[in-house]
mmCIF entry with sequence, helices, sheets and N, C-alpha, C, O atoms, coordinates in Angstrom:
data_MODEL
# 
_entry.id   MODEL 
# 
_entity.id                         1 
_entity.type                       polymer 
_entity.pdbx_number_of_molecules   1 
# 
_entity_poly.entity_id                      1 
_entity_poly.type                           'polypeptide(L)' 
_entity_poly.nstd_linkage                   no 
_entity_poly.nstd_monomer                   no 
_entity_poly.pdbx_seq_one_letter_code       
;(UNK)(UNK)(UNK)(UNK)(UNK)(UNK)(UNK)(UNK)(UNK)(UNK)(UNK)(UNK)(UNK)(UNK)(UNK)(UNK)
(UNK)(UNK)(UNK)(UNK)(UNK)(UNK)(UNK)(UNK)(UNK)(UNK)(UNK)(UNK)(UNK)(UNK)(UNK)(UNK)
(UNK)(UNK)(UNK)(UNK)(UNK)(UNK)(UNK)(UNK)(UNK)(UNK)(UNK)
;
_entity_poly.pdbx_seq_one_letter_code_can   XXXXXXXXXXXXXXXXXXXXXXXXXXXXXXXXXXXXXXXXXXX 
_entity_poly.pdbx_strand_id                 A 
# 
loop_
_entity_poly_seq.entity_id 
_entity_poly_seq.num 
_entity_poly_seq.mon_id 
_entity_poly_seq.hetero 
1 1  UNK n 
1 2  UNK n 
1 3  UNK n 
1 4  UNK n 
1 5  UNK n 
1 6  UNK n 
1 7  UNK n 
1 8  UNK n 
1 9  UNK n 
1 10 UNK n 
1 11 UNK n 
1 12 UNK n 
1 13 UNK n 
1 14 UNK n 
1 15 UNK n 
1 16 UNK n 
1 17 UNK n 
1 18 UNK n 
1 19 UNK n 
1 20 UNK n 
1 21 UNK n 
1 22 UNK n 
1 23 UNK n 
1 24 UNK n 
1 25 UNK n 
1 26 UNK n 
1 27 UNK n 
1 28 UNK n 
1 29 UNK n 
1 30 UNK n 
1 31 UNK n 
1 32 UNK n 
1 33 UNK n 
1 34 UNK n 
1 35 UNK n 
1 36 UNK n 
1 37 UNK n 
1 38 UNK n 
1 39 UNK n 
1 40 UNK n 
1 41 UNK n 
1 42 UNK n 
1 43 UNK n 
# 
_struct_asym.id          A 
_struct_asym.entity_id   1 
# 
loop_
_struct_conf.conf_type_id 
_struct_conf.id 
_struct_conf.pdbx_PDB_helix_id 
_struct_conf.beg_label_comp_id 
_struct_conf.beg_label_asym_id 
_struct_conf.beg_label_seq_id 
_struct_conf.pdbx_beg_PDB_ins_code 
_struct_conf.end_label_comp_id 
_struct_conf.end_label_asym_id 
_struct_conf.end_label_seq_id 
_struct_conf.pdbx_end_PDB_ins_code 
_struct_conf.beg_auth_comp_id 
_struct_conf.beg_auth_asym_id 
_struct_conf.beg_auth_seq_id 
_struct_conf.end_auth_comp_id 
_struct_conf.end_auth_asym_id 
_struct_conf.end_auth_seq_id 
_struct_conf.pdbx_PDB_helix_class 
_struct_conf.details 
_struct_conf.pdbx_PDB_helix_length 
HELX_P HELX_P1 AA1 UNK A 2  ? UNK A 21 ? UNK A 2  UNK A 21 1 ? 20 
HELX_P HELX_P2 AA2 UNK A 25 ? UNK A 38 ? UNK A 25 UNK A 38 1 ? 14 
# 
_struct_conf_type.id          HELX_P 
_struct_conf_type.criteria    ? 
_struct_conf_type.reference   ? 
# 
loop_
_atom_site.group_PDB 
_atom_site.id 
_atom_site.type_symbol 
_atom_site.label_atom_id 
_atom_site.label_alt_id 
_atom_site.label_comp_id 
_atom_site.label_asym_id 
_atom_site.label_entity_id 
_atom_site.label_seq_id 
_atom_site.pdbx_PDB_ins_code 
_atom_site.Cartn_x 
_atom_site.Cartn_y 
_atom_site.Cartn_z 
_atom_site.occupancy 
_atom_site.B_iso_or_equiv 
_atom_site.pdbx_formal_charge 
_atom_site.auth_seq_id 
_atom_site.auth_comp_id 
_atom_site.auth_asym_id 
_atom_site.auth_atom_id 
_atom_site.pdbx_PDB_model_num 
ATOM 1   N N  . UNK A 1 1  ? 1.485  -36.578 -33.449 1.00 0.00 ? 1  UNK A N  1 
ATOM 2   C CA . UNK A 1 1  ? 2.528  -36.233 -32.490 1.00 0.00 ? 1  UNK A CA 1 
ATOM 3   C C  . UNK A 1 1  ? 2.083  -35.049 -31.620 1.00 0.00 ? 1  UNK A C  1 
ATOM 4   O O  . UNK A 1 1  ? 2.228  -35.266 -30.417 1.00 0.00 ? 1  UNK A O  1 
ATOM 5   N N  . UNK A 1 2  ? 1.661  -34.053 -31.885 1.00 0.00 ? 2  UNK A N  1 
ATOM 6   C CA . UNK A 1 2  ? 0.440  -32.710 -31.113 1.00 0.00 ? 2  UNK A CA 1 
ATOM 7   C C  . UNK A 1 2  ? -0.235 -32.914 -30.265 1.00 0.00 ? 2  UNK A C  1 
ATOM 8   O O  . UNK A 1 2  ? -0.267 -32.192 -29.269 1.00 0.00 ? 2  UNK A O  1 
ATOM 9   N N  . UNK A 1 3  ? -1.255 -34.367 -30.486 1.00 0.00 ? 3  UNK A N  1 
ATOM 10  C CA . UNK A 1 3  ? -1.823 -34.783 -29.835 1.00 0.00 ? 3  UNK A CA 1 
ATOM 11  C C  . UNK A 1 3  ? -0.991 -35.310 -28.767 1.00 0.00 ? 3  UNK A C  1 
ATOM 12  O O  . UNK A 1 3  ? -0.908 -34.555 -27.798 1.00 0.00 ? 3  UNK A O  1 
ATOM 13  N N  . UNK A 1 4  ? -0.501 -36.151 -28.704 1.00 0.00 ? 4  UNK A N  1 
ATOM 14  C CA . UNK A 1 4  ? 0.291  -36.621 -27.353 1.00 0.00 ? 4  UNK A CA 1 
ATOM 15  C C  . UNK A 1 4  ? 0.915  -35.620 -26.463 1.00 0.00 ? 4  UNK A C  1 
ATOM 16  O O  . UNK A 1 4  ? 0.914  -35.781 -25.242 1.00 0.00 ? 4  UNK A O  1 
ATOM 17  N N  . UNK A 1 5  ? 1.490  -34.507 -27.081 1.00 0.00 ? 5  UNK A N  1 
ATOM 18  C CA . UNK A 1 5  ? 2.472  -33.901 -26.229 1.00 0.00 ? 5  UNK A CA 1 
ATOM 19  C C  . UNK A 1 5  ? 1.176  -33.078 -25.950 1.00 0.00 ? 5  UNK A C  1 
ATOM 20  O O  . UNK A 1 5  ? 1.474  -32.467 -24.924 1.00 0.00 ? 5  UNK A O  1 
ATOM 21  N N  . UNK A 1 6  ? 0.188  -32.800 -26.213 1.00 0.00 ? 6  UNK A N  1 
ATOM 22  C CA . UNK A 1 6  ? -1.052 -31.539 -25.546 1.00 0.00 ? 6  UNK A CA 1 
ATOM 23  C C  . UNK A 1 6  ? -1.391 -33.092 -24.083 1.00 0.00 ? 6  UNK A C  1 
ATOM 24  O O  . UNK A 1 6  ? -1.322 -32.899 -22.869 1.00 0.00 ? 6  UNK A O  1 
ATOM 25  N N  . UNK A 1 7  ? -1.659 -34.183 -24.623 1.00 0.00 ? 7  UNK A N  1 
ATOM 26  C CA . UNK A 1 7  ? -2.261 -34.796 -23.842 1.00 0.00 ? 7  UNK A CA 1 
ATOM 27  C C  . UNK A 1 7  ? -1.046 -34.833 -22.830 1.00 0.00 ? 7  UNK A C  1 
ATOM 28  O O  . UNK A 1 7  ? -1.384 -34.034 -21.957 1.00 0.00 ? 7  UNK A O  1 
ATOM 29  N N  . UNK A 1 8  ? 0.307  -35.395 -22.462 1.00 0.00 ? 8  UNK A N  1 
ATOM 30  C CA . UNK A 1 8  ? 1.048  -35.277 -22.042 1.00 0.00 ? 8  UNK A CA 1 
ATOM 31  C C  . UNK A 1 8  ? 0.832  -33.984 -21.175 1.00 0.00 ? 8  UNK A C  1 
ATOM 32  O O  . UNK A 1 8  ? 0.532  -34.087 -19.986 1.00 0.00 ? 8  UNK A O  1 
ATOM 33  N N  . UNK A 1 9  ? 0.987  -32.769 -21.785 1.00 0.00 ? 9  UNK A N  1 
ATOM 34  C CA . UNK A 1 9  ? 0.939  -31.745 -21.053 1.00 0.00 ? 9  UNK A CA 1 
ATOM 35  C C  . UNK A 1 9  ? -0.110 -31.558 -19.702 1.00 0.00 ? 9  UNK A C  1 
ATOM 36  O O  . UNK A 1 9  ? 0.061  -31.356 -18.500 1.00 0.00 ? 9  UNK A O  1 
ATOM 37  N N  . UNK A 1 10 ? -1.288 -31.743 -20.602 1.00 0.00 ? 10 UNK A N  1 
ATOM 38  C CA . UNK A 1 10 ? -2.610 -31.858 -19.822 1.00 0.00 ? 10 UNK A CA 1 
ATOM 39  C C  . UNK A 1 10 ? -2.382 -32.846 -18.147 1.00 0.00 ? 10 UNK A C  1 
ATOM 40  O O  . UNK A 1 10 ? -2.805 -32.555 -17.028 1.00 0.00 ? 10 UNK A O  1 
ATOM 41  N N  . UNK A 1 11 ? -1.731 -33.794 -18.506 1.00 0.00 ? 11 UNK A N  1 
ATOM 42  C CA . UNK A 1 11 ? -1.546 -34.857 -17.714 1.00 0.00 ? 11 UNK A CA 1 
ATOM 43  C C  . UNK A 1 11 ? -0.560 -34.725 -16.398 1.00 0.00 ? 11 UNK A C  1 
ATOM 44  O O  . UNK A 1 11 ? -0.775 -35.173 -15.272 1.00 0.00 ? 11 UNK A O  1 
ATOM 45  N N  . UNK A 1 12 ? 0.767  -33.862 -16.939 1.00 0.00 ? 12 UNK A N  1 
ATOM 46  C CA . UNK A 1 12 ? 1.396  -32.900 -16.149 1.00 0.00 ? 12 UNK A CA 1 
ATOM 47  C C  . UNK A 1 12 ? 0.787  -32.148 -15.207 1.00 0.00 ? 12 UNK A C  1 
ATOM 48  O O  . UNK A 1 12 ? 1.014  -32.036 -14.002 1.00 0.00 ? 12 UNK A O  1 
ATOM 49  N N  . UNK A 1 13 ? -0.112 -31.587 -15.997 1.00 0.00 ? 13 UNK A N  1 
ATOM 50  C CA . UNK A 1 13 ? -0.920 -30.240 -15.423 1.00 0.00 ? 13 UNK A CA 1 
ATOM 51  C C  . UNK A 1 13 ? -1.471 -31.239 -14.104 1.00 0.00 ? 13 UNK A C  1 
ATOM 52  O O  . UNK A 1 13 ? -1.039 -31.324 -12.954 1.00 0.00 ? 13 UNK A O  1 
ATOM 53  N N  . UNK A 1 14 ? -2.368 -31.797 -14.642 1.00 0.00 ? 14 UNK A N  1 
ATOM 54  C CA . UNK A 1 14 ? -3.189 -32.194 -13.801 1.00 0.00 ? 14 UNK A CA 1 
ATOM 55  C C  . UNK A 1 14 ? -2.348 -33.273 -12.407 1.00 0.00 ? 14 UNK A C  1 
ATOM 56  O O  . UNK A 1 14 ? -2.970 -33.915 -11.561 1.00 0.00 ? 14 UNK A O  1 
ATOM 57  N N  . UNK A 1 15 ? -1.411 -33.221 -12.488 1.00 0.00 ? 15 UNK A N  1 
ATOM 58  C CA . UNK A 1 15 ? -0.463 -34.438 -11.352 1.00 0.00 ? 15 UNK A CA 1 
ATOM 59  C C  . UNK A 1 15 ? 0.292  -33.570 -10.621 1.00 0.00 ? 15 UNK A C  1 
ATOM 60  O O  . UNK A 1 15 ? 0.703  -33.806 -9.485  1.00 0.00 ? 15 UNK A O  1 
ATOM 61  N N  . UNK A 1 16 ? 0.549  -32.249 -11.441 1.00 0.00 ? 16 UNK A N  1 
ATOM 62  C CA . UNK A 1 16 ? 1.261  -30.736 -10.206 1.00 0.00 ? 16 UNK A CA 1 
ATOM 63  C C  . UNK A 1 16 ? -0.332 -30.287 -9.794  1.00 0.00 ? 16 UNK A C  1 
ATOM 64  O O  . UNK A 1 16 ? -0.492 -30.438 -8.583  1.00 0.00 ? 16 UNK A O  1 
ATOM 65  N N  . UNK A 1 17 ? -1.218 -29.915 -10.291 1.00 0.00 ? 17 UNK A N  1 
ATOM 66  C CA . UNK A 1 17 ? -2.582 -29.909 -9.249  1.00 0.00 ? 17 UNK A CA 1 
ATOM 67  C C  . UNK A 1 17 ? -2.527 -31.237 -7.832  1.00 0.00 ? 17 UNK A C  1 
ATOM 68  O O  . UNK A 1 17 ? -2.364 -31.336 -6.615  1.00 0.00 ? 17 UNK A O  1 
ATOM 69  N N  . UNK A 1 18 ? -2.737 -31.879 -8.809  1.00 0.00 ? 18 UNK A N  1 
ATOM 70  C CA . UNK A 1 18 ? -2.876 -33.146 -7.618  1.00 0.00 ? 18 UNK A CA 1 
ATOM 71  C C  . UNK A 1 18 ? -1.774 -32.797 -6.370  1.00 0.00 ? 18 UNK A C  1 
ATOM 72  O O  . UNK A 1 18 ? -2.054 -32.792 -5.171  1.00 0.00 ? 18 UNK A O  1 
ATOM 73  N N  . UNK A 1 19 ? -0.546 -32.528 -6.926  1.00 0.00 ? 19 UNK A N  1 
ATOM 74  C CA . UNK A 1 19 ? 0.434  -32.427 -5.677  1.00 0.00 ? 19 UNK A CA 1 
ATOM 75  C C  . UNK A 1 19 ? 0.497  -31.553 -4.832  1.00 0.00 ? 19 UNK A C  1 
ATOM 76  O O  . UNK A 1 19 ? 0.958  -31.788 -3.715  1.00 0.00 ? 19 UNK A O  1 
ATOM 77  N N  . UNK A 1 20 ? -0.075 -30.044 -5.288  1.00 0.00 ? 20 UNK A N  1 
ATOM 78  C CA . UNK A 1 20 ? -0.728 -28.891 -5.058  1.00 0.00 ? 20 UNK A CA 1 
ATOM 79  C C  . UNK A 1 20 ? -1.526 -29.390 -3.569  1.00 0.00 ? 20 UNK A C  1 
ATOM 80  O O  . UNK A 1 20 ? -1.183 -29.355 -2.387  1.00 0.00 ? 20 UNK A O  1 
ATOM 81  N N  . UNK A 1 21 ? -2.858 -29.900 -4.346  1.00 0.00 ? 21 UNK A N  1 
ATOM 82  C CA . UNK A 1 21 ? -4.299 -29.853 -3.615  1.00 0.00 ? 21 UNK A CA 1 
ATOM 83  C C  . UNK A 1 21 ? -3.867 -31.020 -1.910  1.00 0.00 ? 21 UNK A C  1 
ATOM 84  O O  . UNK A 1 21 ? -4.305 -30.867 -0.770  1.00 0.00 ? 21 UNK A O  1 
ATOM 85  N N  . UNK A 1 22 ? -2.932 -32.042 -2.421  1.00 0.00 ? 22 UNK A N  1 
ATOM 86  C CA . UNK A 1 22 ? -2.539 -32.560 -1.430  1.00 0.00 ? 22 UNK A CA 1 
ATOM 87  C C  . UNK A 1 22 ? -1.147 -32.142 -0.607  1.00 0.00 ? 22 UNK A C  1 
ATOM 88  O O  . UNK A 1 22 ? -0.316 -32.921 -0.141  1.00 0.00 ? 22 UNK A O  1 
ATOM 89  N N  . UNK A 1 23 ? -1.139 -30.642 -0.564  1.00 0.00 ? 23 UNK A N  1 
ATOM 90  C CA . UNK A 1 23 ? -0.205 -29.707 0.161   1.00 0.00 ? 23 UNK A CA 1 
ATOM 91  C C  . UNK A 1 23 ? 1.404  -30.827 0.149   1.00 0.00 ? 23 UNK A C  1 
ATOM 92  O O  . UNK A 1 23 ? 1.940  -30.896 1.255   1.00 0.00 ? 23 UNK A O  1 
ATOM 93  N N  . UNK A 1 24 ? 2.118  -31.642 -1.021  1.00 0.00 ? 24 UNK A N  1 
ATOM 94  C CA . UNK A 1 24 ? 3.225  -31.868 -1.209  1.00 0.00 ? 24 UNK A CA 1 
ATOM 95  C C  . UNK A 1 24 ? 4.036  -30.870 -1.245  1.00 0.00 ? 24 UNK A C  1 
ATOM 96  O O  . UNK A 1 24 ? 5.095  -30.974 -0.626  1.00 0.00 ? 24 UNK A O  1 
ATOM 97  N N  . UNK A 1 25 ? 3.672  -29.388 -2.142  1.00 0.00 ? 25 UNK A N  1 
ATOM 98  C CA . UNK A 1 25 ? 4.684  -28.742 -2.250  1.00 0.00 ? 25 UNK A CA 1 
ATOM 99  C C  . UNK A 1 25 ? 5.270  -27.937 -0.481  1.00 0.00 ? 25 UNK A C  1 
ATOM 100 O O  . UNK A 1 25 ? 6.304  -27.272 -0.555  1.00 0.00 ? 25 UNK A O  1 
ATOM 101 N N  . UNK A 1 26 ? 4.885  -28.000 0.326   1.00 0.00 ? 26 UNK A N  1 
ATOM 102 C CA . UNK A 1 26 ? 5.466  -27.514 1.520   1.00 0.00 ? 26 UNK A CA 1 
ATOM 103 C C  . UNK A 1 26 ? 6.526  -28.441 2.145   1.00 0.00 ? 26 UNK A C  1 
ATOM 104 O O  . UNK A 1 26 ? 7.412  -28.087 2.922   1.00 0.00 ? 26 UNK A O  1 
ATOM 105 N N  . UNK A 1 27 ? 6.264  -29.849 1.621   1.00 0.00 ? 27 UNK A N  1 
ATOM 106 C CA . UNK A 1 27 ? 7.187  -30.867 2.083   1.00 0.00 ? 27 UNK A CA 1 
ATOM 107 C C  . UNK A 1 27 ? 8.440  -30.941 1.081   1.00 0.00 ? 27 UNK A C  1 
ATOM 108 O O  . UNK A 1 27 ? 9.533  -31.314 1.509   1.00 0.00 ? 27 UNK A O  1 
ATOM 109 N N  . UNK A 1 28 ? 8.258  -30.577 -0.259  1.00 0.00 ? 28 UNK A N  1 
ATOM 110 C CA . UNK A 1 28 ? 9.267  -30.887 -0.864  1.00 0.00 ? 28 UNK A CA 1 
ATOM 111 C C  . UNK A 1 28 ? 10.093 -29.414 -0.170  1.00 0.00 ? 28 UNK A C  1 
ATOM 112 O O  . UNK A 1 28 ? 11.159 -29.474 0.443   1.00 0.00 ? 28 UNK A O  1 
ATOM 113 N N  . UNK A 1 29 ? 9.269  -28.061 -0.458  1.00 0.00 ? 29 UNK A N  1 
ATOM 114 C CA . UNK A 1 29 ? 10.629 -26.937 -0.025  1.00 0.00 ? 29 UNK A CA 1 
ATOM 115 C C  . UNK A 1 29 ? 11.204 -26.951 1.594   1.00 0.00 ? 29 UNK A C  1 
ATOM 116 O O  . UNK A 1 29 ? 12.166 -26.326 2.040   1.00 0.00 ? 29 UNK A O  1 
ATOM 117 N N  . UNK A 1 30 ? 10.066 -28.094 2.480   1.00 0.00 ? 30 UNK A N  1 
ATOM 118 C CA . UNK A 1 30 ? 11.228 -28.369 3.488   1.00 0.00 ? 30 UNK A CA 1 
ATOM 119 C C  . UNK A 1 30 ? 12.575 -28.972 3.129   1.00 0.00 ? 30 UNK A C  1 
ATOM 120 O O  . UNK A 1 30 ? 13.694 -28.466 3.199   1.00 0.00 ? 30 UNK A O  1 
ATOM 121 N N  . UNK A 1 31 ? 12.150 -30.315 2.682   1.00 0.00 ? 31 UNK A N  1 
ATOM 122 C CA . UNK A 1 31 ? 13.424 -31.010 2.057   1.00 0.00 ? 31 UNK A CA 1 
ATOM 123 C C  . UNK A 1 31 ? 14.563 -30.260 1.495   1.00 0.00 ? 31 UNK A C  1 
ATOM 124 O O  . UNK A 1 31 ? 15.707 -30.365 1.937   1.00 0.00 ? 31 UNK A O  1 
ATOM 125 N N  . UNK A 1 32 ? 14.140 -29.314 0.265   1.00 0.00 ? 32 UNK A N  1 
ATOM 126 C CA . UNK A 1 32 ? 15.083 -28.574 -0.058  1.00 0.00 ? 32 UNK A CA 1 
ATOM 127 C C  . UNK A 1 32 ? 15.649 -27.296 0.595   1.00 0.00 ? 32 UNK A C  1 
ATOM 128 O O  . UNK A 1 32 ? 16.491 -26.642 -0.021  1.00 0.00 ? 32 UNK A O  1 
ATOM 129 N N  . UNK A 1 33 ? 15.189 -26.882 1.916   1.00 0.00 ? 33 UNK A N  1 
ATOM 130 C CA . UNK A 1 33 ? 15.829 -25.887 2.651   1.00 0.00 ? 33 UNK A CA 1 
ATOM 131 C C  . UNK A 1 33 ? 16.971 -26.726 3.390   1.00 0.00 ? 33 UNK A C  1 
ATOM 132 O O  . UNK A 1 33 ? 18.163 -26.520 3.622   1.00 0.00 ? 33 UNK A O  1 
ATOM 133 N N  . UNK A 1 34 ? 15.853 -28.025 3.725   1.00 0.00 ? 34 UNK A N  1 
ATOM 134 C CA . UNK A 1 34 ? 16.919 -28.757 5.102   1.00 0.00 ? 34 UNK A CA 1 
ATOM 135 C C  . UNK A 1 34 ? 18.585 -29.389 4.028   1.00 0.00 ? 34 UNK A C  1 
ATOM 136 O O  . UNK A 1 34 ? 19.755 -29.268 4.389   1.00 0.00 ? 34 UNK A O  1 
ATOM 137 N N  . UNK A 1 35 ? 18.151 -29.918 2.935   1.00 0.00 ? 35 UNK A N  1 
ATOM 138 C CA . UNK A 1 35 ? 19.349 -30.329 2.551   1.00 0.00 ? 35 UNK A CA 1 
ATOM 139 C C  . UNK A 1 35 ? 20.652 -28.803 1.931   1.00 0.00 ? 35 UNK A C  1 
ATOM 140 O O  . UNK A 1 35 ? 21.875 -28.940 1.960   1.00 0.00 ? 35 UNK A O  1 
ATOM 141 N N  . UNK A 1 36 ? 20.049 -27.726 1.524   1.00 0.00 ? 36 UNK A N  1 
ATOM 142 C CA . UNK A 1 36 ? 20.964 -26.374 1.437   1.00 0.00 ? 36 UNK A CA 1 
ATOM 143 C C  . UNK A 1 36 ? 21.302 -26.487 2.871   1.00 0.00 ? 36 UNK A C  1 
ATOM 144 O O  . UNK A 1 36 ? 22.442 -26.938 2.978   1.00 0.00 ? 36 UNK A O  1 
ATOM 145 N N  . UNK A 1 37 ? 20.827 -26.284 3.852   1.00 0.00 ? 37 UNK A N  1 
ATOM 146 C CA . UNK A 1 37 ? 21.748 -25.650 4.721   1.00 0.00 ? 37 UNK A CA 1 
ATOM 147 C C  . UNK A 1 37 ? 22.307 -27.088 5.233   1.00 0.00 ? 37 UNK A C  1 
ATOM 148 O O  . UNK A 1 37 ? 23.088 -26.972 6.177   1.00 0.00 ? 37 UNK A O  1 
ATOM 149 N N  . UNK A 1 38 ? 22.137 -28.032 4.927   1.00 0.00 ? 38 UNK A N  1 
ATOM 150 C CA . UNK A 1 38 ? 22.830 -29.034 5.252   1.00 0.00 ? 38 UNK A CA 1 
ATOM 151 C C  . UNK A 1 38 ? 24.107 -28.842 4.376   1.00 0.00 ? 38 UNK A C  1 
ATOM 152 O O  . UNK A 1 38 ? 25.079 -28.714 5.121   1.00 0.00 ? 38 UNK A O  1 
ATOM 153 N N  . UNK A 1 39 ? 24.571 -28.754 2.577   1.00 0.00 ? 39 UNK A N  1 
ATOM 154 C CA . UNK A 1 39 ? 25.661 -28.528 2.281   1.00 0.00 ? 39 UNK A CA 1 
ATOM 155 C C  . UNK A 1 39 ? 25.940 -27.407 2.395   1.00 0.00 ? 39 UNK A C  1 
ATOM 156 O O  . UNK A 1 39 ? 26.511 -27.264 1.313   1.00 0.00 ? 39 UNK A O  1 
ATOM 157 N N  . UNK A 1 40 ? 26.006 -26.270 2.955   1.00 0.00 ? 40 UNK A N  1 
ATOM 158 C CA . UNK A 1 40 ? 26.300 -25.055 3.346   1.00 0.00 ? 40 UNK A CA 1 
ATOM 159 C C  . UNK A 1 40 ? 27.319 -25.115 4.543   1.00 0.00 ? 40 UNK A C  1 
ATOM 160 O O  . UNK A 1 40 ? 28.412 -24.571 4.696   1.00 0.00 ? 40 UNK A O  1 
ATOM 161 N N  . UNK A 1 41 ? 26.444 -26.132 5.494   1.00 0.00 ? 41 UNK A N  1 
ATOM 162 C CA . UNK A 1 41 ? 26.900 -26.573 6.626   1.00 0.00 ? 41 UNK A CA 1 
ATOM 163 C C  . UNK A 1 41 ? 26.620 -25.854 7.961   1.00 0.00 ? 41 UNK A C  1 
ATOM 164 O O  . UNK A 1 41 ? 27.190 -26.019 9.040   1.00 0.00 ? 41 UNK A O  1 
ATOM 165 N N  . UNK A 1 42 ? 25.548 -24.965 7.620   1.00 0.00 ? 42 UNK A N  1 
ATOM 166 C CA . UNK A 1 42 ? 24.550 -24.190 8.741   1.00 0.00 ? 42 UNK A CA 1 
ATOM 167 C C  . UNK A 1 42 ? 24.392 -24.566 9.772   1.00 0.00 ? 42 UNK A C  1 
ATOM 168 O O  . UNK A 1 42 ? 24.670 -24.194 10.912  1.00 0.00 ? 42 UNK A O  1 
ATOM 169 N N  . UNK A 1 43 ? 23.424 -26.158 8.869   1.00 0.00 ? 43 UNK A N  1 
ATOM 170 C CA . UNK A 1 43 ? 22.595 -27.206 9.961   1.00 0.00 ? 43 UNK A CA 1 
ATOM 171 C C  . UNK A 1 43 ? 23.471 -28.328 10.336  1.00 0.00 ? 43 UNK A C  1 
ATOM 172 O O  . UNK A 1 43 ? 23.067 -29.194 11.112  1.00 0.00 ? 43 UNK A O  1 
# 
């Protein structure tokens, strides 16, 4: 059971790199600025 959840982990790791190296995370905190001030009602 150790084994899986290290490998699991590892596997995590390595798929937030991946999302990292292919600059996703700037698109997701657009998304999540545009939809806050969307229920805020800013935007």
């Amino acid at each position: 059971m150790r084994k899986i959840r290290i490998c699991l982990l590892a596997v995590a790791l390595l798929m937030i790199g991946f999302g990292l190296w292919r600059g996703e995370a700037e698109v997701v905190l657009s998304k999540g600025i545009n939809l806050c001030l969307e229920c805020v009602g800013i935007g």
